[in-house]
LOMI-137767 format. One record per atom (N, C-alpha, C): x, y, z. Coordinates in steps of 0.1 Angstrom, whole numbers, plus 5000, padded with zeros to 4 digits. Example, Ala and Ser with C-alpha at 12.3 -4.5 7.8 and 13.67 -1.06 7.14 Angstrom:
513249435078
512349555078
513249675078
512849785071
513749895071
512950005079
END
This chain:
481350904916
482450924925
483351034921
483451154931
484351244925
485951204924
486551284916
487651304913
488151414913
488251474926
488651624925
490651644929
490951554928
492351554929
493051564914
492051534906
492351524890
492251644880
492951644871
492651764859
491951684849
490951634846
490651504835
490051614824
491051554812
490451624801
489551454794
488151484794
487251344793
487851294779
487351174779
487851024767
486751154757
487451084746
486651124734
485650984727
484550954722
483950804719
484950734714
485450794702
486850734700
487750674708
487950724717
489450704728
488550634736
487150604739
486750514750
486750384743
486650384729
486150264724
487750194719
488850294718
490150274719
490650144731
490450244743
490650204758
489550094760
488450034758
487949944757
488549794748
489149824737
489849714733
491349704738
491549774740
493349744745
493449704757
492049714763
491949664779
491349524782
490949454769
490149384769
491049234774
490449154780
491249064790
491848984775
493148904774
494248814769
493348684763
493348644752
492548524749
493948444738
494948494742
495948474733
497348434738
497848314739
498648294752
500248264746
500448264734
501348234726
502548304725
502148434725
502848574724
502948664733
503648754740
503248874747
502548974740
501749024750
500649114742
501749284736
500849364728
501449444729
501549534736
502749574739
503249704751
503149674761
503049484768
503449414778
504549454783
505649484780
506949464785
507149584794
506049694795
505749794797
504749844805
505049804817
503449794828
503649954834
503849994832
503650134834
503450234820
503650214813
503550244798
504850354797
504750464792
505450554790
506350594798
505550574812
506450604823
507650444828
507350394824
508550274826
509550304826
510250244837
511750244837
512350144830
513650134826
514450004822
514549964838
514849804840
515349734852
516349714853
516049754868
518049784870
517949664880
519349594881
519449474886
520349514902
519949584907
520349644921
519049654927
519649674941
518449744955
517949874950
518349924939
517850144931
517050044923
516049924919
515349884911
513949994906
513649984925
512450074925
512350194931
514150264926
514250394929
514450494916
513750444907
513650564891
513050624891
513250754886
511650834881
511450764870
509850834867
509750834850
510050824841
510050754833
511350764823
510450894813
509350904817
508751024805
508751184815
509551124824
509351264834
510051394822
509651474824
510051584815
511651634825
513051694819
514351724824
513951784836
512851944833
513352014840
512451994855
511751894854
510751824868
511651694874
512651684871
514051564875
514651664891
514451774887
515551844901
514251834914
512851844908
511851814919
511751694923
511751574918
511951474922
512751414928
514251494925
515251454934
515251484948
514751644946
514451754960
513451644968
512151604962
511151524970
511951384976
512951364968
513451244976
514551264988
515051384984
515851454999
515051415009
513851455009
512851495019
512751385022
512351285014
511451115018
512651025024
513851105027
514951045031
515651105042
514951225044
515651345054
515551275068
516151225079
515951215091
515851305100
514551315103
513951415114
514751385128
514551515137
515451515149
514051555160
514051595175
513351615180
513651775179
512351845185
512651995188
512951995205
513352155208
514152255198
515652225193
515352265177
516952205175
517352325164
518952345167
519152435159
519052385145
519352285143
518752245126
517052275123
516952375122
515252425115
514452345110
515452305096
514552225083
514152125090
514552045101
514351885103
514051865122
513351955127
513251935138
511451865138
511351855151
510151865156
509551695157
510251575154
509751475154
509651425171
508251385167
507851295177
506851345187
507051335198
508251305210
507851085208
506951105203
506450955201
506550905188
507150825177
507350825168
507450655165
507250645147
507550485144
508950475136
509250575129
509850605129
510850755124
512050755119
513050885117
512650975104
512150875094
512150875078
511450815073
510650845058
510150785056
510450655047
511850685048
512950565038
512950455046
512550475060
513350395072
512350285070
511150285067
509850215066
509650165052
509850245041
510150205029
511250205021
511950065026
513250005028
513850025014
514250145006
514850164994
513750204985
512650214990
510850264984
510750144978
510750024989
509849894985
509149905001
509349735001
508449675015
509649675027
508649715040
509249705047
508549535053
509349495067
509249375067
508849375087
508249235087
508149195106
509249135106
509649115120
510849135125
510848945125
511848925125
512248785126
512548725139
513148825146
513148785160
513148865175
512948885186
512648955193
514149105194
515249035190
516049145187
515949225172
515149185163
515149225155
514349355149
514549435139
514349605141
512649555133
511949655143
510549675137
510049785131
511249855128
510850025125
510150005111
510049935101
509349885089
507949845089
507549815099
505749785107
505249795120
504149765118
503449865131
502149825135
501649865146
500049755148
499449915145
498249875135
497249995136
496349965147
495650025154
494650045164
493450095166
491850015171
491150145170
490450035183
488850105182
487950035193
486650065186
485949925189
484049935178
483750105186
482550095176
481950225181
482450375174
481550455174
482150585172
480850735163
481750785158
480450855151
480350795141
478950805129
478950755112
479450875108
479950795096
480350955086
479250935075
478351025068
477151075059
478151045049
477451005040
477751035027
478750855024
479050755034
479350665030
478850535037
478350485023
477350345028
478350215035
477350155041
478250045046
479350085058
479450205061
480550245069
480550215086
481550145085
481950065104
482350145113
481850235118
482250305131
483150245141
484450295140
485750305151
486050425159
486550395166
487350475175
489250445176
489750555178
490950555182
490550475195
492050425199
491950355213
492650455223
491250475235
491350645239
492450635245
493650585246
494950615257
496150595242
496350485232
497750485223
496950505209
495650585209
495150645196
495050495188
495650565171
495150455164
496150385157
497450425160
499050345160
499550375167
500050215173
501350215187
502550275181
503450355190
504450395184
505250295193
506350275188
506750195201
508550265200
508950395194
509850455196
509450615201
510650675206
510250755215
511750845215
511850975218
512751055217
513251095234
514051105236
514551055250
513751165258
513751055276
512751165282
511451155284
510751045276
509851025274
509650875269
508850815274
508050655274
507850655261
508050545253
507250475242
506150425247
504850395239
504250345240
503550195246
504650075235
504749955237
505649915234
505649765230
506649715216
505649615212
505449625200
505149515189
505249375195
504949275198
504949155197
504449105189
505448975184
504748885173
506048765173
504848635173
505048495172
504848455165
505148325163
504948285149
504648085150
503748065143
503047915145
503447825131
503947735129
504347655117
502747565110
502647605096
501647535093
501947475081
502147285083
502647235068
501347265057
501547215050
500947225038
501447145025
500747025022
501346975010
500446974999
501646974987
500847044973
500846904968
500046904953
500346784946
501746774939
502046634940
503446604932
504246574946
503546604961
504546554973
505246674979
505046794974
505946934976
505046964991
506046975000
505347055008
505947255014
505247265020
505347405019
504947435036
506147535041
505547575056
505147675058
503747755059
502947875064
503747905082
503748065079
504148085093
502848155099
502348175107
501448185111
501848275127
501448395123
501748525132
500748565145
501048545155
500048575168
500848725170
499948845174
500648975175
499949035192
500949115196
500149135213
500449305212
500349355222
500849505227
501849425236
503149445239
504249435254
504349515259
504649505275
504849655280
504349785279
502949765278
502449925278
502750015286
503750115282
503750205294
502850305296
501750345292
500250405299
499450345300
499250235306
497950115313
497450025301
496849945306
496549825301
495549915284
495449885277
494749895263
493449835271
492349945261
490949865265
490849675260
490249605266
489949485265
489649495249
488949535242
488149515228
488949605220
490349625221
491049705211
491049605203
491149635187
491349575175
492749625172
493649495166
494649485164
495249465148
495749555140
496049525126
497949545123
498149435120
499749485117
499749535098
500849625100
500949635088
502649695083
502849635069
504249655071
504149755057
505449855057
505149935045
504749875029
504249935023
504149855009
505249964998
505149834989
506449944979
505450034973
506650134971
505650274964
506350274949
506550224939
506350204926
505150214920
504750294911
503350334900
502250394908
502450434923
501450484930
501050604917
501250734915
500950824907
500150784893
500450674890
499250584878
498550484887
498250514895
497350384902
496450494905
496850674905
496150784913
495250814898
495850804887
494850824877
494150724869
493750584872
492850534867
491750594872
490550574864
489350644866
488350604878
488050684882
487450594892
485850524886
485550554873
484450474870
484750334866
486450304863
486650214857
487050144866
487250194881
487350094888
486150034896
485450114897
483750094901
482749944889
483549984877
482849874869
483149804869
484149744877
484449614877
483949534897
483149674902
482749594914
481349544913
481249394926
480149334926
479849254937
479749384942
479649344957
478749224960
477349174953
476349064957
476548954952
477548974941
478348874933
477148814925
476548904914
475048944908
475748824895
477448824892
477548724878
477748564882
477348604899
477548384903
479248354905
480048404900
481448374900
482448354913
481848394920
482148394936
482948474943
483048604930
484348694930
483148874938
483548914950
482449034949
482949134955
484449204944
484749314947
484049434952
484549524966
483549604967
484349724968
483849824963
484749914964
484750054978
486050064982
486350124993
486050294995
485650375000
485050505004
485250545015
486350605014
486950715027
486550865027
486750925038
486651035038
488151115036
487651195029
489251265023
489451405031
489951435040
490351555051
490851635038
491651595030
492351705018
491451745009
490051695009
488851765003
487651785006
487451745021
485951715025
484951675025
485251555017
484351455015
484251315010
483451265004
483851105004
484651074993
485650994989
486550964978
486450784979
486950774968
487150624964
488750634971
488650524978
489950464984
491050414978
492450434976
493150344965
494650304973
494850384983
496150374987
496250295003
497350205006
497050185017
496150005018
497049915025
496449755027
494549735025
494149855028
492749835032
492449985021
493249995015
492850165006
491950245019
492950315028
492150365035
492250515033
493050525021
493250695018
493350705000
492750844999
492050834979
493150894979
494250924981
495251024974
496551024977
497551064967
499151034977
499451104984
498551274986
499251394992
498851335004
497351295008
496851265020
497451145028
497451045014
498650895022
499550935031
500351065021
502151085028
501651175041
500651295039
500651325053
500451275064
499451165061
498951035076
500350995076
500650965070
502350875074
503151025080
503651135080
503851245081
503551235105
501951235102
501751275112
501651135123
500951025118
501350925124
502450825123
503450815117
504450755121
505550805123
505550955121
506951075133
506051205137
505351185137
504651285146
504751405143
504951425129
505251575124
503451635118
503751785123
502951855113
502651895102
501451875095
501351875079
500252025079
500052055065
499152145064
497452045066
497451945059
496351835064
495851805077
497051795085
497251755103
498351835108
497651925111
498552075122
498952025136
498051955140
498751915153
500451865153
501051935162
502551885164
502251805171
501951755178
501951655187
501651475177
500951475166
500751365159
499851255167
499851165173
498951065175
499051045188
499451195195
499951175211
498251205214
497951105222
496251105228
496051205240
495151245248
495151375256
495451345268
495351165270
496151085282
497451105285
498051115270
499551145271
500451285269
500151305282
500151435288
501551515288
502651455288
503951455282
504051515269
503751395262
503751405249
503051515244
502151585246
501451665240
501551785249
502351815259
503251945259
504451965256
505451855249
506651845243
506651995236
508252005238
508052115227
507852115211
507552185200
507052125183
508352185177
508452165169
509252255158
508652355147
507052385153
506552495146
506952605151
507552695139
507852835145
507552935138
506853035138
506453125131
507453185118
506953175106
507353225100
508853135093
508853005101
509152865090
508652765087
508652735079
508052625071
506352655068
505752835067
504352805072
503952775086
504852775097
504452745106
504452585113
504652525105
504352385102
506152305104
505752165109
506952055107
507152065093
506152025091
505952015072
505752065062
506052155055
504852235050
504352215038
504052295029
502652295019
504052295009
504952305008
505852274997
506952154995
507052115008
507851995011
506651895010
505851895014
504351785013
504151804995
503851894992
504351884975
505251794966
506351844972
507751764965
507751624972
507351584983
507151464988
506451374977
504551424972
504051394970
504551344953
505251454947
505851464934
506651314931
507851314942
508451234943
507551084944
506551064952
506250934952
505350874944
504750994932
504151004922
504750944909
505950994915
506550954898
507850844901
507850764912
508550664910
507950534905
509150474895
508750454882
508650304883
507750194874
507950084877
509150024865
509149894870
510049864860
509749794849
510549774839
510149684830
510449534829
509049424822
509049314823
510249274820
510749114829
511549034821
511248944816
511648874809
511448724802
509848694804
509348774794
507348794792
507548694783
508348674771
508148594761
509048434764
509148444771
509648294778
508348204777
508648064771
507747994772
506747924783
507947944794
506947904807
506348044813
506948124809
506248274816
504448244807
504848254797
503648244787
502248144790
503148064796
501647924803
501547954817
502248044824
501848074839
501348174837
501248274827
500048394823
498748324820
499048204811
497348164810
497048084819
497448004826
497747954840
497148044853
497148204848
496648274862
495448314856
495248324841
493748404837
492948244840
493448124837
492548024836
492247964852
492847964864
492747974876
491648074884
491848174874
490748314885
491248404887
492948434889
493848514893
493448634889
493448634878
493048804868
491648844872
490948804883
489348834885
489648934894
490348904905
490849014913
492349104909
493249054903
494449124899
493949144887
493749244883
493349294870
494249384866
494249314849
496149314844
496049514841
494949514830
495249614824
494049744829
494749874828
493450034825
494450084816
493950214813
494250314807
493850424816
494950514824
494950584834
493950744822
493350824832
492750924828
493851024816
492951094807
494051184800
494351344811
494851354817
495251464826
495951604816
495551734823
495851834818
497151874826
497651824835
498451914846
499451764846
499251654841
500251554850
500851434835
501851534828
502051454815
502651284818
503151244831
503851134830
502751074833
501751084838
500750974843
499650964835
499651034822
498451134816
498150974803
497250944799
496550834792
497450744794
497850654798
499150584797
498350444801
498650314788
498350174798
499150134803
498550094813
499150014823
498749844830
499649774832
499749634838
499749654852
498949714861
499549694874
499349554882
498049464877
497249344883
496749394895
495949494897
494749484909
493849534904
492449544909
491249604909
491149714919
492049724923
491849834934
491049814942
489949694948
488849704953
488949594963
487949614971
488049514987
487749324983
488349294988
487949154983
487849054996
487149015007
487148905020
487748825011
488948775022
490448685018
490148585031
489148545032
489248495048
489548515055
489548355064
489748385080
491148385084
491848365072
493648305079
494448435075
493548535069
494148665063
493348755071
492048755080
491248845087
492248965098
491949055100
492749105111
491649135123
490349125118
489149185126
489149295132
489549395120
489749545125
489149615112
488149685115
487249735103
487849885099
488049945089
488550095080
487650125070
487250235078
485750285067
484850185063
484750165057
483350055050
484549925046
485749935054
486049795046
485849695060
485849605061
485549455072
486449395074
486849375085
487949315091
488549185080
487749145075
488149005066
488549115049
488449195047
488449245035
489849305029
490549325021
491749385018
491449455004
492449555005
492549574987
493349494979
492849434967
494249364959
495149464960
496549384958
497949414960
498449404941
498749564937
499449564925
500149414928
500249384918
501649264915
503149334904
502649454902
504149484891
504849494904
506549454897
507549464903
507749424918
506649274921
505949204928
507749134936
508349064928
509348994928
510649054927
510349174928
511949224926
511949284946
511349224956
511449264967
512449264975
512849124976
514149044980
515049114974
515349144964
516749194957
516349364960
515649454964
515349584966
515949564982
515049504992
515349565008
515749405013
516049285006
517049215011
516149115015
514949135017
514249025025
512949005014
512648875014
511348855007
510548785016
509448925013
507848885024
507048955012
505548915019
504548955009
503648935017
502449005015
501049025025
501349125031
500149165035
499949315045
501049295056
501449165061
501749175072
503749075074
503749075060
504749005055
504748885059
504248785066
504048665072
504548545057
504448585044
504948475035
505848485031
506748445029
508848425026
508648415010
507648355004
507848304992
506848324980
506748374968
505548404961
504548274964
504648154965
503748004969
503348024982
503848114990
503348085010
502448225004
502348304996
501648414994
500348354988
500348304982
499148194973
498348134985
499048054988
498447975002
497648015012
497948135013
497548235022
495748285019
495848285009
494348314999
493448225003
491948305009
490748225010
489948345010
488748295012
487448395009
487148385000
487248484991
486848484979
488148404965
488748414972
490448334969
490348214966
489348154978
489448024981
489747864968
488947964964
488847834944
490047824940
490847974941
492147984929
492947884935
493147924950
494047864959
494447744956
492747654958
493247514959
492847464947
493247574940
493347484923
494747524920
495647624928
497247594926
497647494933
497047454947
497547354953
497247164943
496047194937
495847034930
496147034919
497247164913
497947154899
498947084903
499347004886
500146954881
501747114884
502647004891
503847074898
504147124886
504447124879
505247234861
503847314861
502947294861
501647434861
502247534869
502247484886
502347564895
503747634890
505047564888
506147634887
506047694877
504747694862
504847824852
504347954856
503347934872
502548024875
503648154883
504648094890
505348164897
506848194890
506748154879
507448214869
507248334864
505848344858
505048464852
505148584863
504648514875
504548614889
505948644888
507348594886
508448644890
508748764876
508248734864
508648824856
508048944858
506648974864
506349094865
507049224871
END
């Protein structure tokens, strides 16, 4: 699986047989391991006890790459306006859009969230869209042919720049499901029914597929970009060949930023191998701006929406490239969301953190959250360059069942399938953007309604947290909260 986004200067036998023991899973539950405290490794930030938690660079960022980072966060915060506007730098959004910024959706660069009630702001999530059928793409096995949905493409926008119809609005209900654990604790699952309202260009085909998704935090993306991709492939098993009932499979998109097939890492369903390509889909589909990746000004306006796609752009010869976006702002974008930094553990050496870590390797939890890599040694990218790291995923597809299904297929992944979710700086959500949710679609209030949630391949761990002894479970979500 290529890696052409990478400078990899290769492991030496030494440094593989290094990176082989320091990765090797915890048999030791007494102590925190060493350089635990430190899930980003060099790049770690100290934790800051504010909503800027998961707004630090690097801590290994080099001084004179601090003013790029900053510049890239201008940008990831800049609120676009519609064209023509005499503000240059920031025109051209929309005429159909999700929303202004990319801050607006990643609420302080964590999660954004579903709305709590029909007045409440949705600009943080969004229903992705497509329809069965389509062309195959060569070169990737297992791959589910979709379509855009030929009238609101493959996200509803449901904001709009005046003058012009939005799309829909978001609907979403919500169903109460108790649930009691042992010891008498019960626990309420909310359970989300999602619609299109109000379409204003005709009814959606009958067989559109429906996916909500709300932003994910962008902490250690840039070390999640350089684990290797062989080391994430060795840990997949798809036929589940070791009996364990665990059969990570790994994801294969096509990469527009290189033309051809890539390992998937970014994205609920890893539907994009890279952060330049991540931020441009986001770029073009959720404000409708131009990238050097996606030229179209128009963004996800379909050829139905005939408005929309004679609007005027804010490409103008001889600014920005031509482009909303260009090839240097998509840079410093990229820079910036590369090197924001995770934070450091708290209270690892606490003695109930200590039995809710062996509490999750003796459960199953570490089969799909996989604690530790050692990211590639890079020639061009010193913060992200050999560095261990804690992030807890495998980066790979895992069927979570039916109560987590969206039945909307992305590349070779299946509507039942997701990527594990890093868990660093899992719990610092609520205290970043004010609200604590978790899952693709935020539907769980609490690290326990997030557990609950788990089946498929899940299904064992699940209801072996639900038939634990209540001090188990509360060591388990202890550990979860230090990360």
């Amino acid at each position: 699986m290529g890696e052409p986004h990478l400078s990899v200067i290769p492991r030496s036998a030494a440094e593989a047989d290094r990176v082989a023991a320091v990765t090797a899973p915890a048999t030791d539950f007494t102590a925190p391991e060493p350089f635990e405290q430190h899930p980003g490794g060099a790049a770690t930030t100290r934790y800051v006890p504010t909503a800027d938690a998961f707004s630090q660079f690097s801590e290994n960022l080099a001084f004179e790459d601090e003013l790029d980072f900053k510049v890239g966060n201008g940008i990831f915060r800049k609120l676009w306006i519609g064209a023509p506007s005499s503000t240059k730098g920031s025109d051209g959004l929309g005429p159909l859009y999700n929303a202004r910024s990319c801050q607006n959706c990643h609420i302080k660069d964590g999660r954004g969230h579903m709305p709590d009630g029909p007045d409440d702001s949705r600009v943080s999530a969004f229903l992705r869209l497509s329809v069965p059928g389509g062309a195959d793409v060569p070169g990737i096995p297992d791959y589910i042919p979709t379509s855009p949905e030929p009238v609101y493409g493959g996200q509803l926008q449901d904001l709009s720049l005046a003058g012009y119809l939005a799309e829909a609005r978001m609907g979403v209900s919500w169903r109460e499901i108790p649930v009691t654990l042992s010891g008498g604790e019960e626990v309420t699952l909310r359970a989300p029914d999602y619609s299109i309202d109000d379409p204003a260009y005709g009814a959606p085909r009958d067989d559109v597929m429906i996916s909500p998704r709300v932003a994910p935090q962008m902490i250690g993306l840039g070390l999640l970009e350089a684990v290797p991709a062989a080391d994430i492939l060795a840990a997949a098993d798809p036929d589940d060949a070791d009996g364990d009932g665990i059969s990570g499979r790994a994801q294969i998109v096509w990469s527009s930023e290189f033309d051809q097939p890539m390992l998937g890492r970014f994205g609920h369903k890893a539907g994009n191998a890279t952060i330049f390509e991540q931020s441009a889909s986001a770029f073009s589909g959720d404000m409708g701006l131009s990238t050097p990746l996606f030229p179209d000004p128009s963004g996800e306006c379909s050829a139905a929406q005939t408005a929309c796609r004679s609007a005027p752009a804010g490409q103008e010869d001889g600014i920005r490239d031509g482009l909303e976006v260009d090839r240097e702002s998509m840079d410093l974008v990229s820079f910036y969301s590369r090197n924001l930094a995770v934070p450091e553990r708290r209270n690892l050496d606490d003695p109930q953190v200590l039995r809710g870590k062996q509490i999750a390797y003796e459960t199953g939890c570490t089969s799909c959250h996989r604690p530790k890599f050692v990211t590639h040694r890079l020639a061009d990218r010193d913060p992200q360059s050999f560095q261990l790291i804690w992030p807890y995923t495998d980066l790979l597809l895992h069927d979570m069942g039916e109560g987590l299904a969206d039945h909307r297929p992305e590349s070779r992944a299946t509507g039942r399938e997701w990527r594990t979710a890093p868990l660093w700086g899992i719990s610092l959500n609520g205290q970043v953007t004010g609200v604590e949710n978790y899952l693709h679609d935020g539907r769980a209030r609490s690290l326990t309604e997030a557990i609950l949630w788990h089946g498929g391949e899940a299904q064992a761990a699940r209801d072996a947290v639900v038939a634990m002894p209540p001090e188990d479970r509360a060591a388990l979500i202890a550990w979860l909260e230090s990360l």
